[in-house]
LODREN-441479 format. One line per field, with one value per atom (N, C-alpha, C, CB): residue in one letter; atom name; x, y, z. Coordinates in nm, 4 decimals, m for minus. Each point is the difference from the previous one (the first is absolute). Glycine has a CB too. Example, Ala and Ser with C-alpha at 12.3 -4.5 7.8 and 13.67 -1.06 7.14 Angstrom:
BEGIN
type (A A A A S S S S);
atom (N CA C CB N CA C CB);
east (1.3190 m0.0890 0.0900 m0.1892 0.1542 0.0820 m0.0770 0.1184);
north (m0.5690 0.1190 0.1200 m0.1173 0.2223 0.1190 0.1090 m0.0628);
up (0.7800 0.0000 0.0000 0.1246 m0.1966 0.0060 0.0730 m0.2145);
***
This chain:
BEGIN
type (X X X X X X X X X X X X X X X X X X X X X X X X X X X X X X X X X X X X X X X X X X X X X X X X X X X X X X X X X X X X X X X X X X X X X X X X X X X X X X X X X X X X X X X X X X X X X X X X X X X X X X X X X X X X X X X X X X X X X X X X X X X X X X X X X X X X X X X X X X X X X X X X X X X X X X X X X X X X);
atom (N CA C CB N CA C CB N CA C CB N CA C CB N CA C CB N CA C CB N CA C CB N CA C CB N CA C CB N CA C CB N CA C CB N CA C CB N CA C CB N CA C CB N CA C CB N CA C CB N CA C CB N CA C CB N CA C CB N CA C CB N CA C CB N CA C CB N CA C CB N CA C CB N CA C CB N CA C CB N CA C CB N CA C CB N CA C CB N CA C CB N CA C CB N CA C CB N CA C CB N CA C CB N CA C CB N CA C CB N CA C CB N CA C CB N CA C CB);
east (m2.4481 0.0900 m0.0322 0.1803 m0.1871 m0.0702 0.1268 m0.2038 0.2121 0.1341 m0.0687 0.1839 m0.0357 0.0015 m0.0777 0.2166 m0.2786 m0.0797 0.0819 m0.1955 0.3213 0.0916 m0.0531 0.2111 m0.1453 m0.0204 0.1176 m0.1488 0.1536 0.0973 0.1039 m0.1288 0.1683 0.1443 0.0588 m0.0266 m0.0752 0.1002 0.0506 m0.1538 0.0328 0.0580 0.0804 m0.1750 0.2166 0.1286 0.1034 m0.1134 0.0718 0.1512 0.0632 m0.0815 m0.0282 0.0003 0.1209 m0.3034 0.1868 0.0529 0.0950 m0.0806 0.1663 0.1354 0.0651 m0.0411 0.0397 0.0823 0.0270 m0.0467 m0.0417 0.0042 0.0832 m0.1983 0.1554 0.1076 0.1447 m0.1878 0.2160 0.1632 0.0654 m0.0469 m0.0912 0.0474 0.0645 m0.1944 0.1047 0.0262 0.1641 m0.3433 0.3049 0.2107 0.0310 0.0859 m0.0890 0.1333 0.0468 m0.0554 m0.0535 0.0494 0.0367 m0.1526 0.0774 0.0762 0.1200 m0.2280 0.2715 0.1493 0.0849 m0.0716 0.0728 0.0320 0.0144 m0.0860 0.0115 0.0167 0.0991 m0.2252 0.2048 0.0934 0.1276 m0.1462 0.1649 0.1301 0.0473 m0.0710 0.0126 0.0416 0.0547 m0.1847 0.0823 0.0441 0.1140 m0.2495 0.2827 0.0708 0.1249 m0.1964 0.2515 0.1096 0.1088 m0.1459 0.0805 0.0822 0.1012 m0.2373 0.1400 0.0522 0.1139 m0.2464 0.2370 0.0595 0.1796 m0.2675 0.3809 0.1214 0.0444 0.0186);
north (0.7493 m0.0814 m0.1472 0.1760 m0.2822 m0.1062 m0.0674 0.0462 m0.2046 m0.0240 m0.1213 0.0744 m0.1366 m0.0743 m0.1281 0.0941 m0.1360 m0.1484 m0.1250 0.0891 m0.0520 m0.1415 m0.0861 0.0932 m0.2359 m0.1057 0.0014 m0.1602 0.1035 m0.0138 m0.0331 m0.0450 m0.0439 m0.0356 0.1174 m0.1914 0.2652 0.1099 0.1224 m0.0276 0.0293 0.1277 m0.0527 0.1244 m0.2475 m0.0471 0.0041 m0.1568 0.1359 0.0319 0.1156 m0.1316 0.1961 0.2355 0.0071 0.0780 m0.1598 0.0347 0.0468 m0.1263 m0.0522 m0.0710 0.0912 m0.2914 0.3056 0.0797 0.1547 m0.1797 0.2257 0.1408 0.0013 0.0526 m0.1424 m0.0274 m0.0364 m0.0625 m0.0046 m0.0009 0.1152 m0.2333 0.3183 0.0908 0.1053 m0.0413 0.0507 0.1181 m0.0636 0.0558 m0.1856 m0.0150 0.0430 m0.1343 0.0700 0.0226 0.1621 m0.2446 0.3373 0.1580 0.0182 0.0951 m0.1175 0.0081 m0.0890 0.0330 m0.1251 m0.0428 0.0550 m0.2466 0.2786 0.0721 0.1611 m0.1929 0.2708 0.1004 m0.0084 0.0366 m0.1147 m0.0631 0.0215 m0.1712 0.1011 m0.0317 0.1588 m0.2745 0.3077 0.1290 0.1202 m0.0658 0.0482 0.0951 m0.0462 0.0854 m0.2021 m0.1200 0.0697 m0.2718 0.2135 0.0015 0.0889 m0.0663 0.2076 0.1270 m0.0851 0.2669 m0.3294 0.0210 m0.1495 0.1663 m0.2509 m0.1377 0.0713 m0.1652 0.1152 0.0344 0.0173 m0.0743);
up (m1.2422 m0.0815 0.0205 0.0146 m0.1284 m0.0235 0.0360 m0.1748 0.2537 m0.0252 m0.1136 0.2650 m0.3064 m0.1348 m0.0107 m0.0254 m0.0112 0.0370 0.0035 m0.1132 0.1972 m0.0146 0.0848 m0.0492 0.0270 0.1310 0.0696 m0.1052 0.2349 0.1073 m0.0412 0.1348 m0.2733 m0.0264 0.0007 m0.1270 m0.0223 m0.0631 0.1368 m0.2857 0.3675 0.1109 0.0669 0.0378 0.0216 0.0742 m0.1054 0.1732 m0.2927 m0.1073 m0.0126 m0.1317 0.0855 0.0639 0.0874 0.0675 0.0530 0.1424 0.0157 0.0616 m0.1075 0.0552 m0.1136 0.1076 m0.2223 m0.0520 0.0107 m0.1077 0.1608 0.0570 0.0891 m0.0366 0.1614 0.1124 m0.0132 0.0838 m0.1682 m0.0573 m0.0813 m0.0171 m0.0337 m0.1043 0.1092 m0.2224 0.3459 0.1278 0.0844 0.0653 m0.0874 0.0688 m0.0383 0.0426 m0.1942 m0.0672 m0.0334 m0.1064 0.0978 0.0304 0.1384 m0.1674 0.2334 0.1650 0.0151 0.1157 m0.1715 0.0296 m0.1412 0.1653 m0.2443 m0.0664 0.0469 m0.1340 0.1796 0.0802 0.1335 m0.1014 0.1470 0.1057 m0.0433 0.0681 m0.1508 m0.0696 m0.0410 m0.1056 0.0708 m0.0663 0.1033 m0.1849 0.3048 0.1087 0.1258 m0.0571 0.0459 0.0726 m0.1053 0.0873 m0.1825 m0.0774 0.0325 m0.1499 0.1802 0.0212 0.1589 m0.1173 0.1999 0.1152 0.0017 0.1223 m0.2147 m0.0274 m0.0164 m0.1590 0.1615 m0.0395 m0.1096 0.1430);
***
């Protein structure tokens, strides 16, 4: 598998947005399994 012929901006843009895309399901998941135990 070839990877894409980007330059360094676009893969730190990828990156960083992949990496927020993975919080925000992991604190979102959080939230979701947290809630039951909240009052």
């Amino acid at each position: 598998m070839k990877l894409p012929d980007w330059n360094a901006a676009e893969w730190v843009l990828v990156l960083t947005l992949a990496g927020l895309g993975c919080l925000l399901v992991g604190m979102l998941a959080g939230l979701g399994l947290y809630s039951d135990k909240l009052p």
